[in-house]
NUKEPA-253882 format. One record per residue (C-alpha): residue number from 1; residue in three letters; chain; x, y, z. Coordinates in steps of 0.1 Angstrom, whole numbers. Layout:
<NUM; ALA; A; <X; Y; Z>>
...
# end
This chain:
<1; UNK; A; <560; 1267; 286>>
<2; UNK; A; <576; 1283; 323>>
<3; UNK; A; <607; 1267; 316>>
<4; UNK; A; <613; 1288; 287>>
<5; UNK; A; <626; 1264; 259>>
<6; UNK; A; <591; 1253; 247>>
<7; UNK; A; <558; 1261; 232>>
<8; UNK; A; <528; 1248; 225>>
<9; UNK; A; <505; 1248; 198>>
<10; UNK; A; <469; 1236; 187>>
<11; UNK; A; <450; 1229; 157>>
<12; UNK; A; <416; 1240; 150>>
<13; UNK; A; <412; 1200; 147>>
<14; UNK; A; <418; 1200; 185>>
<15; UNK; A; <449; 1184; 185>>
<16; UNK; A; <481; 1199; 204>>
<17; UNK; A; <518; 1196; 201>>
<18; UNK; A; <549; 1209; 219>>
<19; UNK; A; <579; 1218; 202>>
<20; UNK; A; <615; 1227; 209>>
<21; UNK; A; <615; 1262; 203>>
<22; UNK; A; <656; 1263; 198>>
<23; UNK; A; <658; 1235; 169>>
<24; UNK; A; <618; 1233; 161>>
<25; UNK; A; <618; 1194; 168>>
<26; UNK; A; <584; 1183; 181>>
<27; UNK; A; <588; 1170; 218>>
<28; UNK; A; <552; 1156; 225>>
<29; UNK; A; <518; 1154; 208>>
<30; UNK; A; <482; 1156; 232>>
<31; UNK; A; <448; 1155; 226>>
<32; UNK; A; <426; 1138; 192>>
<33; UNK; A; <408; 1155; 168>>
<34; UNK; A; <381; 1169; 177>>
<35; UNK; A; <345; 1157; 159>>
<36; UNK; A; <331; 1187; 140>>
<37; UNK; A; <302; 1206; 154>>
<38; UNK; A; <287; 1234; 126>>
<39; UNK; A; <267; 1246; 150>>
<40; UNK; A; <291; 1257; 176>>
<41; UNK; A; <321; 1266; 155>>
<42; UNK; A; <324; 1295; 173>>
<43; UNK; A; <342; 1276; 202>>
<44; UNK; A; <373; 1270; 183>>
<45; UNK; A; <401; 1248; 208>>
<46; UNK; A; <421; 1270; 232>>
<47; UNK; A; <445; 1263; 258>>
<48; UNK; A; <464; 1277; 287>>
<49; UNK; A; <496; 1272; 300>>
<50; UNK; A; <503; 1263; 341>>
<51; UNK; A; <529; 1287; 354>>
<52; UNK; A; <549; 1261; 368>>
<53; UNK; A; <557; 1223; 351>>
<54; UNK; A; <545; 1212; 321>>
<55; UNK; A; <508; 1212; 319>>
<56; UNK; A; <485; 1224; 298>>
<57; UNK; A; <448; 1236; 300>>
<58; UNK; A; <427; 1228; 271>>
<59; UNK; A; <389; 1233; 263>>
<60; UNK; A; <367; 1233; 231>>
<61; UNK; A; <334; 1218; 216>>
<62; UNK; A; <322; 1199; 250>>
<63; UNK; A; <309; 1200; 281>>
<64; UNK; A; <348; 1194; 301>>
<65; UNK; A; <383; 1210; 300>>
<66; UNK; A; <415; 1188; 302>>
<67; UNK; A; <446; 1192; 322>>
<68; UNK; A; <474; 1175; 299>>
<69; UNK; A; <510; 1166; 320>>
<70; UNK; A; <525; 1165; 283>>
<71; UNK; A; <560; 1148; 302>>
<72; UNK; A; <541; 1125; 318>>
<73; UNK; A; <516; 1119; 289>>
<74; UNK; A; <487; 1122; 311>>
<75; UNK; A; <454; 1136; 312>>
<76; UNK; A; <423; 1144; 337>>
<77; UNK; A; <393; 1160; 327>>
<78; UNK; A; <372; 1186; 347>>
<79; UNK; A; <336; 1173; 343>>
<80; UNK; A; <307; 1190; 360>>
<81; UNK; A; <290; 1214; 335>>
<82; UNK; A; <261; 1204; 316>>
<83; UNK; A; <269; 1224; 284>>
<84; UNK; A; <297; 1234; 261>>
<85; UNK; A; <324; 1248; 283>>
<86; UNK; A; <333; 1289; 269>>
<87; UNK; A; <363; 1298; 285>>
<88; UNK; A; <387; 1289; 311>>
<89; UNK; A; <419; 1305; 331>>
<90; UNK; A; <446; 1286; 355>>
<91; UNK; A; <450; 1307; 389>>
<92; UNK; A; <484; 1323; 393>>
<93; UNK; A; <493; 1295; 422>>
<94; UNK; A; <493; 1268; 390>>
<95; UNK; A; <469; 1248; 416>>
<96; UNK; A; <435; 1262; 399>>
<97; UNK; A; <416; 1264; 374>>
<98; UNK; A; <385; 1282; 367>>
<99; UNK; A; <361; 1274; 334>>
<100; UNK; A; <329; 1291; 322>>
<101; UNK; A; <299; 1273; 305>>
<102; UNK; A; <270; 1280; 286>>
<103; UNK; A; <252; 1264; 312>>
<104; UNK; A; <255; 1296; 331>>
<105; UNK; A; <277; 1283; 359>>
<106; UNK; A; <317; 1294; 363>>
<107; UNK; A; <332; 1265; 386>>
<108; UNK; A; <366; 1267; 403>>
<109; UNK; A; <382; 1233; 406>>
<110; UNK; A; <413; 1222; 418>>
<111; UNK; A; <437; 1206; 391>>
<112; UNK; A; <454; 1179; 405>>
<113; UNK; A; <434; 1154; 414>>
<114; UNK; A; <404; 1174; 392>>
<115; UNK; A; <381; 1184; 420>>
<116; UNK; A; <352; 1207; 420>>
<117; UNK; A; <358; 1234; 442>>
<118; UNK; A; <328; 1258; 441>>
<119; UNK; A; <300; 1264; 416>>
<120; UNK; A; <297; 1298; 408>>
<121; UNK; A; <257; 1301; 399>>
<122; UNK; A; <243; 1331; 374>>
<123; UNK; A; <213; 1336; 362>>
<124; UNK; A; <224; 1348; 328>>
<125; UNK; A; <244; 1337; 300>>
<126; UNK; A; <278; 1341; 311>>
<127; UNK; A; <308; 1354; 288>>
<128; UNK; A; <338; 1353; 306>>
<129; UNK; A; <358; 1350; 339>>
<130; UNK; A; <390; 1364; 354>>
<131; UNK; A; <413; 1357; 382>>
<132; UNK; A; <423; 1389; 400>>
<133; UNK; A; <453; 1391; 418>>
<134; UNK; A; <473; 1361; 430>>
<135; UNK; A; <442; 1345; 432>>
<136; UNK; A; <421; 1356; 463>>
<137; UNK; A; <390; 1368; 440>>
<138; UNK; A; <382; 1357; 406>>
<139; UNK; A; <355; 1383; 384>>
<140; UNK; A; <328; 1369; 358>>
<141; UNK; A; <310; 1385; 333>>
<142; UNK; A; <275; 1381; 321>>
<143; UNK; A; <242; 1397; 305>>
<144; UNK; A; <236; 1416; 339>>
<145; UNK; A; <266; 1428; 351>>
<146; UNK; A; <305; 1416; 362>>
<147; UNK; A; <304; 1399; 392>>
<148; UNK; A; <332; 1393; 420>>
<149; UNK; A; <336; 1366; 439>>
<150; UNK; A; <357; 1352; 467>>
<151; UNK; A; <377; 1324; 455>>
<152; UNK; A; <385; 1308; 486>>
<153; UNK; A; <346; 1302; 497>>
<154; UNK; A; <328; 1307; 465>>
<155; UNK; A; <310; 1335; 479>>
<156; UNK; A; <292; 1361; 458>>
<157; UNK; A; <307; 1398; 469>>
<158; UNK; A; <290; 1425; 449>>
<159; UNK; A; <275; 1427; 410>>
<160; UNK; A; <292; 1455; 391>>
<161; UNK; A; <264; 1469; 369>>
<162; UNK; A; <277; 1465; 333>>
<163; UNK; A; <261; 1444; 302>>
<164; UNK; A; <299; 1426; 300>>
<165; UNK; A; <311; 1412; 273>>
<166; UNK; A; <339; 1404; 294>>
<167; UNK; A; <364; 1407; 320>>
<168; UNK; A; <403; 1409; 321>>
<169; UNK; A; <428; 1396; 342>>
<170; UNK; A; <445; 1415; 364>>
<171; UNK; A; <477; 1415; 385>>
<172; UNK; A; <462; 1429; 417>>
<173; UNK; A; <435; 1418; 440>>
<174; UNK; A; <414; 1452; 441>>
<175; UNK; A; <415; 1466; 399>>
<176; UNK; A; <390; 1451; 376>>
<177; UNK; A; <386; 1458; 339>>
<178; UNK; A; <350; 1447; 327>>
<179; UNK; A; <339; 1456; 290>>
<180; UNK; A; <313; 1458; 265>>
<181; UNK; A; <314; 1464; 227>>
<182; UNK; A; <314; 1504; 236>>
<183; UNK; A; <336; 1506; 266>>
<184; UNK; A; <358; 1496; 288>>
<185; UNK; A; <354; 1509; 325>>
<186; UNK; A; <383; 1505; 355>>
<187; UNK; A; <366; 1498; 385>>
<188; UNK; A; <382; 1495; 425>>
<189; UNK; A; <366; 1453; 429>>
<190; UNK; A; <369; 1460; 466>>
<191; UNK; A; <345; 1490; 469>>
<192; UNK; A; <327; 1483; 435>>
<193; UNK; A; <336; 1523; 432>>
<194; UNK; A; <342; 1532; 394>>
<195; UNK; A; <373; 1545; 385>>
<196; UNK; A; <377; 1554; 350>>
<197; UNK; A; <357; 1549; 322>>
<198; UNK; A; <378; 1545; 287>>
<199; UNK; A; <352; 1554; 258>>
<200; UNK; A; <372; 1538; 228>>
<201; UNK; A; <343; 1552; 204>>
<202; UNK; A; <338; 1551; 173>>
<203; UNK; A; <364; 1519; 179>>
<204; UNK; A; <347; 1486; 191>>
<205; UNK; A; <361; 1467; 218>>
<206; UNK; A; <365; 1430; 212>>
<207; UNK; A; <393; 1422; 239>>
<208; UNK; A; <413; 1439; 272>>
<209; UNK; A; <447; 1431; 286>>
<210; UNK; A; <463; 1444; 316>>
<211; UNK; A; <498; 1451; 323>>
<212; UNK; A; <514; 1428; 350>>
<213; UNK; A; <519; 1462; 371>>
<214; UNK; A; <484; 1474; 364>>
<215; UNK; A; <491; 1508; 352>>
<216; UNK; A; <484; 1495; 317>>
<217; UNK; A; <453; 1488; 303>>
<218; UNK; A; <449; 1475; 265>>
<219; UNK; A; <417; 1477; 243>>
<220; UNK; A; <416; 1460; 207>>
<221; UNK; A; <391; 1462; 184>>
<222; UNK; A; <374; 1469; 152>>
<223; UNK; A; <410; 1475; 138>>
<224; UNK; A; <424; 1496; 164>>
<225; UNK; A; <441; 1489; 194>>
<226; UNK; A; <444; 1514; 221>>
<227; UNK; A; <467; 1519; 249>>
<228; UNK; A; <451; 1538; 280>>
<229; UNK; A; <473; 1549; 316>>
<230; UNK; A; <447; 1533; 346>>
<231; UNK; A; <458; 1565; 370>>
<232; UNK; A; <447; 1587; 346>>
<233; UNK; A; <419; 1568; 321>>
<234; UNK; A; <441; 1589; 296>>
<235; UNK; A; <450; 1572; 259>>
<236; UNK; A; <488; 1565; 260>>
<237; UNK; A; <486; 1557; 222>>
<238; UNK; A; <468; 1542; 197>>
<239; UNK; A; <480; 1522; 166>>
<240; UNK; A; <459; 1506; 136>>
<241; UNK; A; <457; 1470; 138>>
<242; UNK; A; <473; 1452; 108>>
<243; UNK; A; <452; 1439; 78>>
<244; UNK; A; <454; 1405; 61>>
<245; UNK; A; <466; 1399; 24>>
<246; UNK; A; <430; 1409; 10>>
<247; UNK; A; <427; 1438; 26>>
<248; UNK; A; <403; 1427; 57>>
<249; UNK; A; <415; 1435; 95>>
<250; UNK; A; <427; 1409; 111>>
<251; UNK; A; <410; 1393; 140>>
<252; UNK; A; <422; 1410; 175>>
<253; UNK; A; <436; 1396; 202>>
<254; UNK; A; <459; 1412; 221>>
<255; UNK; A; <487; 1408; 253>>
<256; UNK; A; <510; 1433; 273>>
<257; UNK; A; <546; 1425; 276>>
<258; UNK; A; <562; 1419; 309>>
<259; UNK; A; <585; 1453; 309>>
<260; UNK; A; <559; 1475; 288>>
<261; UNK; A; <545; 1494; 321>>
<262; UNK; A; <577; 1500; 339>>
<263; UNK; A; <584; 1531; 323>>
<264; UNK; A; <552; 1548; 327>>
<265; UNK; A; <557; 1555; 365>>
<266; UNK; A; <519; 1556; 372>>
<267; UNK; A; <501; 1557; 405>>
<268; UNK; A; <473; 1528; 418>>
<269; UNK; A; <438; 1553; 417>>
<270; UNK; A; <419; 1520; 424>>
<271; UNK; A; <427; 1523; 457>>
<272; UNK; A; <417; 1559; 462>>
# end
């Protein structure tokens, strides 16, 4: 959690706990277990931690996400989709949320009290979404493209064309990382101009990270994870992902570290 002396955890049962992380003594429980659904076992529970207090995000196997205030022990829920909610991010400002369905609609909402904001309409499956910036755009990705949007009125500002898998978050207002199974490209969001295109072949990409500065940019996948420089589109490095006890590579997920970029002394081409 922000304050720095807590974490928090959750089960694929759906339940979530917070724990001291300096003596390991569990501080608060939230959440119930979740009734199994076969067919959708693919949405395992997730969360997502406010930057500021000590709320938490959560979405699974249903139509809503849940804002938890674990030191309060309260909950509100963000109702308004009419299928299983996919994904979900908290805005930078810790006053927003934004959460994808499979109904094909990304709505922004405002977390306390749980208000719809805007309803973000596609007309394709959607896959992901990502606040860019401190906030002012957010970027979705679906079947036809990545799309960016004015968070502030909702409005639709241009359709990057890319079959997305999906879109990272990113520390400034104008870079946008969209990415499919066989690449990842860099593109300027404000001129829809692309900037590099980072061809991680014969490597799958599964997920993208960006570094706070953005002159990092992190592919994982198919058992490798790749580090590419954004002024550039150059690979900084590359290292095998590590394998399980029988062999198999392990599932990828992947994060940059706050201080990882600083050294790299990189310029901003999204701006060019």
């Amino acid at each position: 959690l922000p304050r720095g002396d807590a974490i928090a955890t959750r089960l694929q049962d759906g339940t979530g706990y917070v724990w001291d992380v300096s003596t390991g003594t569990l501080l608060s429980r939230f959440g119930a277990p979740l009734e199994d659904v076969p067919r959708l076992s693919f949405l395992d529970p997730e969360l997502a931690v406010f930057p500021v207090g000590d709320r938490i995000l959560t979405w699974d196997r249903d139509t809503f996400a849940t804002v938890w205030d674990t030191s309060a022990g309260e909950a509100s829920e963000l109702r308004g989709h009419t299928s299983f909610v996919l994904a979900a991010q908290v805005f930078p400002d810790g006053e927003r949320v934004i959460t994808v369905g499979l109904d094909q609609m990304a709505i922004i909402w405002a977390a306390s009290p749980a208000v719809a904001l805007h309803e973000l309409a596609h007309a394709y499956r959607l896959t992901g979404a990502a606040v860019l910036g401190g906030g002012a755009f957010v970027a979705t990705s679906s079947m036809d493209g990545a799309h960016v949007w004015d968070a502030a009125t909702g409005k639709k500002l241009r359709t990057l064309p890319l079959v997305s898998a999906g879109v990272a978050p990113s520390p400034l207002p104008d870079l946008l990382v969209a990415y499919s199974v066989a690449e990842a490209v860099i593109w300027n969001a404000t001129s829809g101009k692309v900037v590099h295109r980072l061809d991680s072949s014969p490597t799958d990409i599964e997920r993208v990270a960006v570094a706070l500065g953005g002159d990092v940019v992190v592919t994982c996948g198919s058992g490798r994870t790749i580090v590419w420089d954004t002024a550039s589109g150059a690979q900084l490095g590359n290292f095998d992902n590590p394998k399980s006890g029988r062999g198999a590579q392990n599932p990828c997920s992947v994060a940059v570290a706050p201080g990882c970029a600083n050294g790299f002394g990189r310029g901003v081409p999204w701006r060019q």
